[in-house]
N, C-alpha and C positions, 0 to 999 in steps of 0.2 A: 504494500500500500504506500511505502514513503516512496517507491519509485512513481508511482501514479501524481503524486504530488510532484515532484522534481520534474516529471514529463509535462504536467502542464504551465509550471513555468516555463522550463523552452521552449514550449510550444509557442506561449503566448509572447513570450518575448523574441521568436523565432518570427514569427507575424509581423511583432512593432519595426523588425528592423530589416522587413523584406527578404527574409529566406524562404526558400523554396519548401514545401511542405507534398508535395506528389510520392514520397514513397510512403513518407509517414500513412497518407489515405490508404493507400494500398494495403500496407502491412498491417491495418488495425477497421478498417471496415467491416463494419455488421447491416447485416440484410435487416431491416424491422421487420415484425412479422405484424402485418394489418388484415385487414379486412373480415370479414365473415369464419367461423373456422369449418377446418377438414367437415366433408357430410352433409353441406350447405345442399348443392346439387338435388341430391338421395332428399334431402327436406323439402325440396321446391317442387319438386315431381311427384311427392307424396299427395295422392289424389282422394286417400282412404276414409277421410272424412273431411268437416270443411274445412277452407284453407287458413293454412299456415302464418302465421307473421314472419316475413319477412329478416331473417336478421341480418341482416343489415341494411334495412331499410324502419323497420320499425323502433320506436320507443320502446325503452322498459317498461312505461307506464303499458301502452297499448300491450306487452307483453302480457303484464299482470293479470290486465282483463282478458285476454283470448282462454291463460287457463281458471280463470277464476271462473269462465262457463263452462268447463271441462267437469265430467265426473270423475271420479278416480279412475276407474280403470281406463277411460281414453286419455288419459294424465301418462298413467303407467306405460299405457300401448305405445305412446309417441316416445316414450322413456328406451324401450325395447327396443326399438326399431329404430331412434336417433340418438343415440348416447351426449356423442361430442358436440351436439348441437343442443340438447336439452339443459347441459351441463352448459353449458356456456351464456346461455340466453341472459344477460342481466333483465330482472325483472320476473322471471319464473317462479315457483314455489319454492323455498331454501331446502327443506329435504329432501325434494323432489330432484333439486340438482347436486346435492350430496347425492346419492345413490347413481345417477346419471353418468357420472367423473367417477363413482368407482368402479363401473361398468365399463368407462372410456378405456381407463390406467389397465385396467386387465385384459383389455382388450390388445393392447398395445405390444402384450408380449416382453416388452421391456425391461431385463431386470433394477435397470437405474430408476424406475417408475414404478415397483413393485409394494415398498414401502407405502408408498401416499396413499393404495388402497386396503390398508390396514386396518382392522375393526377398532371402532371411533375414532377414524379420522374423521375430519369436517373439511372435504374439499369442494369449493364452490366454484372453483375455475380452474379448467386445465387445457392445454394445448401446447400437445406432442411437437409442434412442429418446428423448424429450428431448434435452439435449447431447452425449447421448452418456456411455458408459464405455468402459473399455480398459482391460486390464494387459498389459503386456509385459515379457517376458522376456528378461535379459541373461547369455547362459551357459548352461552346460548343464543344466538344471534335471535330467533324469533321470539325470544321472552325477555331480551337485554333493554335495560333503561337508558344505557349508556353502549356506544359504538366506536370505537375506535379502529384509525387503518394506517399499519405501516408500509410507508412505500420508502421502499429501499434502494440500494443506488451500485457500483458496480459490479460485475461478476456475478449477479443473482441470478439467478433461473431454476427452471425445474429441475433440473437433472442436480444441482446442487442442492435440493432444500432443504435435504436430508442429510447433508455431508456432517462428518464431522466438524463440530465450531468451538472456537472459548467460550463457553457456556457466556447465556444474553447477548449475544451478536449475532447476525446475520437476520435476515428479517422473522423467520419461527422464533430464532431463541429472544430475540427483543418483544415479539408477540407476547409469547409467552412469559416474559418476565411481568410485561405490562401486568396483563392478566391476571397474575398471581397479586402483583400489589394493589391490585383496581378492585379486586374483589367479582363476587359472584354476579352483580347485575349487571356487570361490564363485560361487551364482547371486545375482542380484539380480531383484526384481519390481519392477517401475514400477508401484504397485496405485489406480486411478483407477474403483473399482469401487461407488462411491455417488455421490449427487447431493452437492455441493457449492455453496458459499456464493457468491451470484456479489455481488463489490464491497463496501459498504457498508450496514448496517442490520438489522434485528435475525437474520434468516436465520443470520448471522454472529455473532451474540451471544446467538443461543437454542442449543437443542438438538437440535430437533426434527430437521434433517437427522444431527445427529451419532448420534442414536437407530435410526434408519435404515441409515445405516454401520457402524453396529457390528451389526447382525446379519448383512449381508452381509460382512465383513470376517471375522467370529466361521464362518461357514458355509466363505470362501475357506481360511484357514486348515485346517480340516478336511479341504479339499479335499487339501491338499495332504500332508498325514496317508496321506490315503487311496490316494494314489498313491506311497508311499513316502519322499518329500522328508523331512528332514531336520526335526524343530523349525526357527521359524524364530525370527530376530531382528526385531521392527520398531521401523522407525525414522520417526517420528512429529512431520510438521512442520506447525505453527501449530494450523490449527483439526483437522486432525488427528488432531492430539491429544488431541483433546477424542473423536472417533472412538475410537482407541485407550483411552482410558480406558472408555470403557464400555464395550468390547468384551473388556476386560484380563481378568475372570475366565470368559470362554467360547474363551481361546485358546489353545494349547499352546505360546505363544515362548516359549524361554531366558531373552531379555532383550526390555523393551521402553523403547525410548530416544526420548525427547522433546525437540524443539528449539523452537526458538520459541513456546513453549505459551504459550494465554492461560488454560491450568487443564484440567484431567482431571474434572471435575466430580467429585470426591472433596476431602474435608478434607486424605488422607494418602497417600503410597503403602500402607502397611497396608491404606486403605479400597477398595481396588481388587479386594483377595482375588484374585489373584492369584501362585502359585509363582515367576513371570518376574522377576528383578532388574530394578528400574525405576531409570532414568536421566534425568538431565537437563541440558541444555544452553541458556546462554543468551550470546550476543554481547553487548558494553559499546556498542555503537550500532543492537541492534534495538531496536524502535521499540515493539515487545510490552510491554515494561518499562513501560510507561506504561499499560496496559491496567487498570484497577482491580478486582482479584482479588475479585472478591464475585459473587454470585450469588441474587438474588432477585427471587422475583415470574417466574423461568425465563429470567433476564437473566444473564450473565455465567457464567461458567466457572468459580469456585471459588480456592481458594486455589492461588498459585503453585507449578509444579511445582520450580521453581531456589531456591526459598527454603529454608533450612534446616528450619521449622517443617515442610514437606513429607517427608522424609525420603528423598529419594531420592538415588543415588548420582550425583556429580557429576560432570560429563566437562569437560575443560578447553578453551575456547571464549573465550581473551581477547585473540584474534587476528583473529575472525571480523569480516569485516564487513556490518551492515545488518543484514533479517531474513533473509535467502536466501545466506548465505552461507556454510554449514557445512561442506558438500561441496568449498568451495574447494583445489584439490592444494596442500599446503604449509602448510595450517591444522594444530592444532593437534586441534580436533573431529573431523577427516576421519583424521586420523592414530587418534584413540579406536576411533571408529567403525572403521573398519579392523579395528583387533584384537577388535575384539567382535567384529564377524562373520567372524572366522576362529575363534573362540572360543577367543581364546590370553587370555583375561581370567578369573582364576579369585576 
């Protein structure tokens, strides 16, 4: 990770001073994975009873209602016969696409995906394609008073979410930490639901994946609108955050809190245009802090989110260690964090 940060300094300062950047693209390019997922087709052709929404063309809301006039079993039937497309649908019934995704993952043959269909897991979203996506769900999402969504920032995907980690790192084990300190009415989402930056080079110091995430992140959000959840909180680490920022005025959070940001690609929290109290967090030994807050020519992230000139509300973080360390039990961030997402922070 300190090389990801040293890379985006020369990256960015490779930029201000006119060096050429054509291999770096080459050597670190990722494909985003958009649109509708695998089984789309197999869904539009499905003539079996009446039609279909659309996904990708419809709302979550409009999702909500097509199965809310479903009985069970034509519920199940499309479950059967669409896995990866049931499972995906933001807006669906939340069991309905847990079981859906654990049907998809074993389908898949996979053994790097074999875990995730685990008895009690709670996976709301998956898609095999590229590295893979995933969100998972920690708690009872349809009886939670309080919602929370970690969107995490490089090297995440499906094929990792299971990997070994330092315990509360990586976006499960920060879910999970959440969870544990938030208590039972609080769900948390582990949201792993766009391509992300893998290692070093400009992928990580452009936009163009964060562009991408944020309309799927802007869409999950919705989803969960539309299935009654709660506004959520999101809690937005590294690149992230830079997700999160562009996605900030297409969201309904309460609050959206930023950690290790290397920029929101906004001047301000104001420039976000979003209603959500915006937060932020930074450790005295992340390694972020060195990241050089500029942005030009589509290089770098903008002005710091922890800086005063940024204006957003500060959460206290002078315990933390490293860039992954927020979530730590016993920190001082983890304790913030905490009461935001029980919304005792007024």
């Amino acid at each position: 990770m300190r090389r990801f940060g040293r890379t985006l300094v020369a990256a960015a300062l490779a930029v201000t001073v006119g060096a050429g950047t054509a291999g770096w693209a080459a050597g670190d390019s990722r494909q985003e994975v958009t649109g509708p997922p695998p089984g789309t087709a197999a869904w539009r052709a499905d003539t079996s009873g009446p039609a279909l929404p659309d996904p990708a063309g419809a709302s979550p809301h409009e999702v909500a209602r097509f199965f809310a006039g479903l009985d069970g079993a034509r519920q199940r039937d499309l479950l059967r016969r669409h896995p990866l497309v049931v499972g995906h649908l933001d807006g669906a019934p939340v069991a309905l696409r847990y079981e859906a995704n654990r049907q998809a993952i074993l389908a898949t043959g996979e053994a790097r995906y074999a875990s995730l269909a685990s008895p009690g897991r709670q996976i709301l979203a998956f898609d095999p394609r590229g590295r893979g996506q995933v969100a998972e769900v920690f708690g009872d999402l349809e009886r939670a008073a309080h919602v929370s969504v970690i969107v995490p920032g490089t090297d995440s995907d499906a094929t990792g979410h299971d990997a070994s980690r330092t315990a509360h790192t990586g976006p499960a084990g920060m879910a999970r930490s959440l969870r544990a300190a938030a208590g039972a009415d609080t769900a948390v989402v582990a949201w792993t639901g766009y391509t992300t930056p893998v290692g070093v080079g400009l992928d990580a110091a452009g936009g163009r994946l964060a562009q991408a995430g944020a309309v799927r992140l802007a869409r999950f959000t919705e989803g969960l609108d539309a299935v009654g959840a709660p506004d959520p909180v999101l809690f937005c680490h590294s690149y992230g955050s830079v997700v999160c920022g562009l996605a900030a005025r297409h969201t309904d959070a309460t609050d959206l809190v930023v950690l290790g940001s290397p920029g929101m690609r906004a001047d301000s929290a104001a420039a976000l245009h979003t209603r959500a109290r915006v937060w932020a967090a930074r450790g005295p030994s992340d390694w972020i802090a060195d990241v050089p807050n500029v942005e030009f020519a589509g290089i770098g992230h903008g002005t710091d989110p922890a800086s005063p000139a940024f204006g957003a509300r500060r959460v206290p973080a002078a315990d933390v260690r490293g860039h992954t360390g927020y979530f730590a039990p016993g920190t001082q961030s983890l304790a913030a964090f905490t009461a935001l997402a029980k919304g005792e922070v007024r």
